[in-house]
mmCIF file of the C-alpha atoms, coordinates in Angstrom:
data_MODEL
# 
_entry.id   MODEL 
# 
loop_
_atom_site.group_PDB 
_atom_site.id 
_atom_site.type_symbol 
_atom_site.label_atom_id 
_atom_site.label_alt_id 
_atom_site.label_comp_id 
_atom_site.label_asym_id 
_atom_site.label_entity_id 
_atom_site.label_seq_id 
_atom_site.pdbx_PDB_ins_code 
_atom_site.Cartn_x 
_atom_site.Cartn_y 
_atom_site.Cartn_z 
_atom_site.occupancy 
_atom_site.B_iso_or_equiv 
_atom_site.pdbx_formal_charge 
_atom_site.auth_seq_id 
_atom_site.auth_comp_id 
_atom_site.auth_asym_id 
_atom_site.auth_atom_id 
_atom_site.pdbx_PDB_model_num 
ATOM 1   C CA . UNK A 1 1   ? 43.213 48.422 -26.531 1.00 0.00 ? 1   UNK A CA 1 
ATOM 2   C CA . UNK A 1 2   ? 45.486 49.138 -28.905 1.00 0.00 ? 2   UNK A CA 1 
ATOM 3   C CA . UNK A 1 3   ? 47.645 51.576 -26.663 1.00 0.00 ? 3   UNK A CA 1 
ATOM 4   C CA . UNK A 1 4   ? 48.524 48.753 -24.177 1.00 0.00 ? 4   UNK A CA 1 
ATOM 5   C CA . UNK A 1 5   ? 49.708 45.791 -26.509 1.00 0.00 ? 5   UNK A CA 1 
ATOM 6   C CA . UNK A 1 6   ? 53.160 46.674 -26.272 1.00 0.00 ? 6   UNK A CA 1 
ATOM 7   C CA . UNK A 1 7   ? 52.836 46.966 -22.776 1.00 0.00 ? 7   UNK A CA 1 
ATOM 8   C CA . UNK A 1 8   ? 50.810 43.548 -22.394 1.00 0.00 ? 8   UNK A CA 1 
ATOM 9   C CA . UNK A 1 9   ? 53.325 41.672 -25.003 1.00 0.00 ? 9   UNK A CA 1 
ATOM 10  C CA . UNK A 1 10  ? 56.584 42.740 -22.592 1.00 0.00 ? 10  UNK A CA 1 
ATOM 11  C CA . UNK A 1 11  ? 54.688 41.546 -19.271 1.00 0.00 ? 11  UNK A CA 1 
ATOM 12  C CA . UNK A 1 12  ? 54.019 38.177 -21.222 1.00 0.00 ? 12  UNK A CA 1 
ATOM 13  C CA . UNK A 1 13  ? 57.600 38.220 -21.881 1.00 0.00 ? 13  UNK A CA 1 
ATOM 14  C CA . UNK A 1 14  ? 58.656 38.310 -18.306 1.00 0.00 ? 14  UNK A CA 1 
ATOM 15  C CA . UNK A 1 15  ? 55.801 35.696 -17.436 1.00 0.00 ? 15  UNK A CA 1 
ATOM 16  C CA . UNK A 1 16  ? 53.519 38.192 -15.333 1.00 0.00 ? 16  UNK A CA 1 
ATOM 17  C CA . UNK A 1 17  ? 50.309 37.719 -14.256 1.00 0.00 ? 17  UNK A CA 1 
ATOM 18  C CA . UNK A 1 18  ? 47.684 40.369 -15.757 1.00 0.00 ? 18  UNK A CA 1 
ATOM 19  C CA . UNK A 1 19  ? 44.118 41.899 -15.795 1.00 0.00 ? 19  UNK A CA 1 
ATOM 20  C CA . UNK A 1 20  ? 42.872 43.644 -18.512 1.00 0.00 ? 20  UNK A CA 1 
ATOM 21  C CA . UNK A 1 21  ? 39.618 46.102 -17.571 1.00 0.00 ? 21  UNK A CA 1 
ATOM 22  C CA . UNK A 1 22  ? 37.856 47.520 -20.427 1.00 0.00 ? 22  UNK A CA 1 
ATOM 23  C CA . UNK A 1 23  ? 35.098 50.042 -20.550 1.00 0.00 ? 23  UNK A CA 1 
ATOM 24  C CA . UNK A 1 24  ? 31.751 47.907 -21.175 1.00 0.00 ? 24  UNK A CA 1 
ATOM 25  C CA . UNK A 1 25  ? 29.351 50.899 -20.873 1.00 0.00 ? 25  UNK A CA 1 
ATOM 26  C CA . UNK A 1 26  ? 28.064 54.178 -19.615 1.00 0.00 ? 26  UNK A CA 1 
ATOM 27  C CA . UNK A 1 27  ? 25.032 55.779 -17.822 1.00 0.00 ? 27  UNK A CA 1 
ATOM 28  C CA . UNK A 1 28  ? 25.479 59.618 -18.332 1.00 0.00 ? 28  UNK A CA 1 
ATOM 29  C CA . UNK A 1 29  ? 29.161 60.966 -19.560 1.00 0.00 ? 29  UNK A CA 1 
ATOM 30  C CA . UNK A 1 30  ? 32.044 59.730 -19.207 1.00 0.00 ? 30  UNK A CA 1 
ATOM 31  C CA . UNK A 1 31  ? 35.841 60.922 -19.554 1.00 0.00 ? 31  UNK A CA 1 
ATOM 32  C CA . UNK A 1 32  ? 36.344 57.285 -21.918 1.00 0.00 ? 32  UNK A CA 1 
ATOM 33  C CA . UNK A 1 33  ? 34.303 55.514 -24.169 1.00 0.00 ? 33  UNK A CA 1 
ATOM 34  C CA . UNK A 1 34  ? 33.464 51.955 -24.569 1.00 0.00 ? 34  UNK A CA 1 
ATOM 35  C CA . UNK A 1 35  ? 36.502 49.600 -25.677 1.00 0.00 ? 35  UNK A CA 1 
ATOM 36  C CA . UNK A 1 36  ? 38.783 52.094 -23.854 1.00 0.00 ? 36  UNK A CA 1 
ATOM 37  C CA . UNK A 1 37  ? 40.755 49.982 -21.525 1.00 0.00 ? 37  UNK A CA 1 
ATOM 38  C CA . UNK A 1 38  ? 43.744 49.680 -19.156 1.00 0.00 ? 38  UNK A CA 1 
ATOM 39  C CA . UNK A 1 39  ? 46.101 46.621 -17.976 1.00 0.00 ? 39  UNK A CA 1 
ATOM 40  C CA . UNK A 1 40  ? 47.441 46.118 -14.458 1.00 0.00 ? 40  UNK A CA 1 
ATOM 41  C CA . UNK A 1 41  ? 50.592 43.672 -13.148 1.00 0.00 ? 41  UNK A CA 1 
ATOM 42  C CA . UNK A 1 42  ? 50.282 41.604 -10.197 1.00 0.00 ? 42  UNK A CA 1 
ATOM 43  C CA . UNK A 1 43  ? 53.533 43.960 -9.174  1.00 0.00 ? 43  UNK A CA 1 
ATOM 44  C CA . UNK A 1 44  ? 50.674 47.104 -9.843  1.00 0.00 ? 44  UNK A CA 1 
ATOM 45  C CA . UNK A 1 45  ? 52.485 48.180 -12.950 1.00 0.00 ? 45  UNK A CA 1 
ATOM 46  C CA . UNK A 1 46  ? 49.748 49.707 -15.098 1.00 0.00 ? 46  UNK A CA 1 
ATOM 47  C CA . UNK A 1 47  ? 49.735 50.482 -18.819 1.00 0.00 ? 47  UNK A CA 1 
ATOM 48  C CA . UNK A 1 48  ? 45.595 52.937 -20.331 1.00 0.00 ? 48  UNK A CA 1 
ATOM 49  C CA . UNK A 1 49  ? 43.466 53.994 -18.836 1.00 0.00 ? 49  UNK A CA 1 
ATOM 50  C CA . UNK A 1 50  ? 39.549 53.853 -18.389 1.00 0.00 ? 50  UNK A CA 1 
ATOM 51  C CA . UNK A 1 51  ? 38.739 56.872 -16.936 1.00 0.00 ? 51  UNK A CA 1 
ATOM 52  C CA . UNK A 1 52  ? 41.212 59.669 -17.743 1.00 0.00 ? 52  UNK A CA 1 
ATOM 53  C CA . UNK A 1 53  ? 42.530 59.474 -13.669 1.00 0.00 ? 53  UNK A CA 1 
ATOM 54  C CA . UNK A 1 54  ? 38.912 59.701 -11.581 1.00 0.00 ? 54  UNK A CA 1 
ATOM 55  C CA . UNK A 1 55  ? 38.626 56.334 -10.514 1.00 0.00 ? 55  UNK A CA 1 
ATOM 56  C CA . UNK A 1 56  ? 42.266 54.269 -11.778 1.00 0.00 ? 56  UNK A CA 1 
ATOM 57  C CA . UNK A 1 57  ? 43.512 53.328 -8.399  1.00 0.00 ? 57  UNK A CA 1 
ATOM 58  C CA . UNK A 1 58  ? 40.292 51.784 -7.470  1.00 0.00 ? 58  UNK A CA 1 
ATOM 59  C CA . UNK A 1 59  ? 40.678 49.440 -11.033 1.00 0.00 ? 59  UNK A CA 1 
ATOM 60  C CA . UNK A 1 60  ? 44.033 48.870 -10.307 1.00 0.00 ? 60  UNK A CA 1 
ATOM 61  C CA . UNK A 1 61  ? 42.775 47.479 -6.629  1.00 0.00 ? 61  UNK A CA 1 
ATOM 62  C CA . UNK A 1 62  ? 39.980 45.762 -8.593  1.00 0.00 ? 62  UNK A CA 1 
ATOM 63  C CA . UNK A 1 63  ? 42.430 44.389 -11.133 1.00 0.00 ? 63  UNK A CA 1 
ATOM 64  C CA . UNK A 1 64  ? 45.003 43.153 -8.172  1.00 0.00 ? 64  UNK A CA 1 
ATOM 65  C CA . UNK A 1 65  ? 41.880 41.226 -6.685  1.00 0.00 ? 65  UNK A CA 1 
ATOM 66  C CA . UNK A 1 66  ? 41.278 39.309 -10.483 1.00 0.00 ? 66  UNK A CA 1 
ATOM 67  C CA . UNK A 1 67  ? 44.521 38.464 -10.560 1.00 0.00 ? 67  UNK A CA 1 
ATOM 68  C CA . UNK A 1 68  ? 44.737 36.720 -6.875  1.00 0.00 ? 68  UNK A CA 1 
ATOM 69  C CA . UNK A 1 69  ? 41.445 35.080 -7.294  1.00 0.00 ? 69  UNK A CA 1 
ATOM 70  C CA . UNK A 1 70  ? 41.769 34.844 -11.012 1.00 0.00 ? 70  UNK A CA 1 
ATOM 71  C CA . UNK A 1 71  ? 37.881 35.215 -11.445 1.00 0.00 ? 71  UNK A CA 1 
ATOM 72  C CA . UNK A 1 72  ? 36.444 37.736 -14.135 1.00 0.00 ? 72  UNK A CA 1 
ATOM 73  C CA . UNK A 1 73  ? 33.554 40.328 -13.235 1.00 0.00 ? 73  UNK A CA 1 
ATOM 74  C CA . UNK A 1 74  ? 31.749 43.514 -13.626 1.00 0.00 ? 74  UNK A CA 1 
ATOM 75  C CA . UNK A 1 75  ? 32.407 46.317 -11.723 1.00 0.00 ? 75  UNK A CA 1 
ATOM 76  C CA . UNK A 1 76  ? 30.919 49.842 -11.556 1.00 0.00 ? 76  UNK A CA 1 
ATOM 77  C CA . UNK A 1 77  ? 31.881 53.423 -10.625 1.00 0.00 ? 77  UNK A CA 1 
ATOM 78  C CA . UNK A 1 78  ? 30.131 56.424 -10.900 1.00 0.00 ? 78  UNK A CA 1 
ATOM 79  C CA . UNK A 1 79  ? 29.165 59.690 -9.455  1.00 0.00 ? 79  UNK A CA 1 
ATOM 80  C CA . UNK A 1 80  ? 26.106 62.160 -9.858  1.00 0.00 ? 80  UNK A CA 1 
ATOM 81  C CA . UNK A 1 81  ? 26.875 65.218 -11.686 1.00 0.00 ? 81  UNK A CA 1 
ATOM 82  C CA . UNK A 1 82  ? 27.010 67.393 -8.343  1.00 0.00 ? 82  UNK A CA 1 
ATOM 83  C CA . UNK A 1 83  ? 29.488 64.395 -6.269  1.00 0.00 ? 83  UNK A CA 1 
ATOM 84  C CA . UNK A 1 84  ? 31.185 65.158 -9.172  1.00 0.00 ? 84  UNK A CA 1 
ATOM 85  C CA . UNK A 1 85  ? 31.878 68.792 -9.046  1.00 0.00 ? 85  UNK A CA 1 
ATOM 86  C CA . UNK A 1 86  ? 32.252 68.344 -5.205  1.00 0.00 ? 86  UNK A CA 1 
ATOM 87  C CA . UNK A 1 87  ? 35.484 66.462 -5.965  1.00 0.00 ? 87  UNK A CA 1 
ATOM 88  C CA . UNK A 1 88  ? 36.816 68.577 -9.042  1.00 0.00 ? 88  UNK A CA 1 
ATOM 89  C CA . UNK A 1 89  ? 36.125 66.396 -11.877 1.00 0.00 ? 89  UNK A CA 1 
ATOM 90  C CA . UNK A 1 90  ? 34.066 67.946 -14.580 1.00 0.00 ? 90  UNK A CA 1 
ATOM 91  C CA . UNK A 1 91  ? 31.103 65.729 -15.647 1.00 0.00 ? 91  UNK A CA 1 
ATOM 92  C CA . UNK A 1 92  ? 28.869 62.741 -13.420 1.00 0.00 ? 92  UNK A CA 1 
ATOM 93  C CA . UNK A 1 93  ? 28.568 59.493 -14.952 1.00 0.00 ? 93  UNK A CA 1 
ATOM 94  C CA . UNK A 1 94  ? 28.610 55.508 -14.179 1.00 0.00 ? 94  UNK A CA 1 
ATOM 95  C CA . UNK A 1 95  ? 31.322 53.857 -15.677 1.00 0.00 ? 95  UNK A CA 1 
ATOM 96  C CA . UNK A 1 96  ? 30.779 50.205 -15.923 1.00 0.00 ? 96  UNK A CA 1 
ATOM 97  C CA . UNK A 1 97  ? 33.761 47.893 -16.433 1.00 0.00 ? 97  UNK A CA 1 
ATOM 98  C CA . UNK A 1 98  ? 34.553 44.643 -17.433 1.00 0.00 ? 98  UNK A CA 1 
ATOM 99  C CA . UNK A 1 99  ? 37.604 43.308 -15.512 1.00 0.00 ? 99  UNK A CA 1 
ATOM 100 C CA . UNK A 1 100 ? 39.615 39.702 -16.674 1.00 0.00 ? 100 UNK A CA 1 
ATOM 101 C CA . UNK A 1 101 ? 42.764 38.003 -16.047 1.00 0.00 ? 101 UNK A CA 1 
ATOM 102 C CA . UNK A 1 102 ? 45.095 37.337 -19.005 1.00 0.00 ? 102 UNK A CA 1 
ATOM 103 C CA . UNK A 1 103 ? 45.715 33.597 -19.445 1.00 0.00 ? 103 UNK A CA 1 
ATOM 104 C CA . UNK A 1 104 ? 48.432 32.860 -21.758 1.00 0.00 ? 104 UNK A CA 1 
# 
């Protein structure tokens, strides 16, 4: 979390609307560990990460959704250890999230 205050303390600067996901949990391995965390712009600027680059653009969609409807939730993402070398990543694993907007 600490990686992204800068980041968070400009947007609140310019008076932009942000989500903040954060790494709640895993089932298997995962390329990030719990607290690990990434914010997202309603303009799609993003500052972290939660995954290391396997499944960002799909938070960042996530994220953009939070913001519009400005409701909190739990998402999920996750692949089994052979999906996973299918694609190129290295290592399986369910990443579970915890996605909120920022209110000032």
């Amino acid at each position: 979390m600490k990686e992204i205050v800068k980041d968070i303390r400009r947007w609140q600067k310019q008076d932009k609307k942000i989500a903040v996901a954060r790494v709640i949990d895993l089932d298997g391995s995962g390329p990030r560990l719990p607290g690990a965390a990434m914010a997202v712009t309603e303009e799609g600027e993003v500052a972290g990460s939660v995954s290391g680059g396997c499944v960002e653009g799909a938070v960042v969609l996530e994220a953009l959704e939070v913001i519009k409807n400005n409701k909190r939730h739990i998402v999920s993402f996750g692949y089994s250890d052979e999906e996973a070398f299918s694609v190129g990543l290295t290592c399986g694993g369910t990443v579970h999230l915890f996605i909120e907007p920022l209110d000032w």
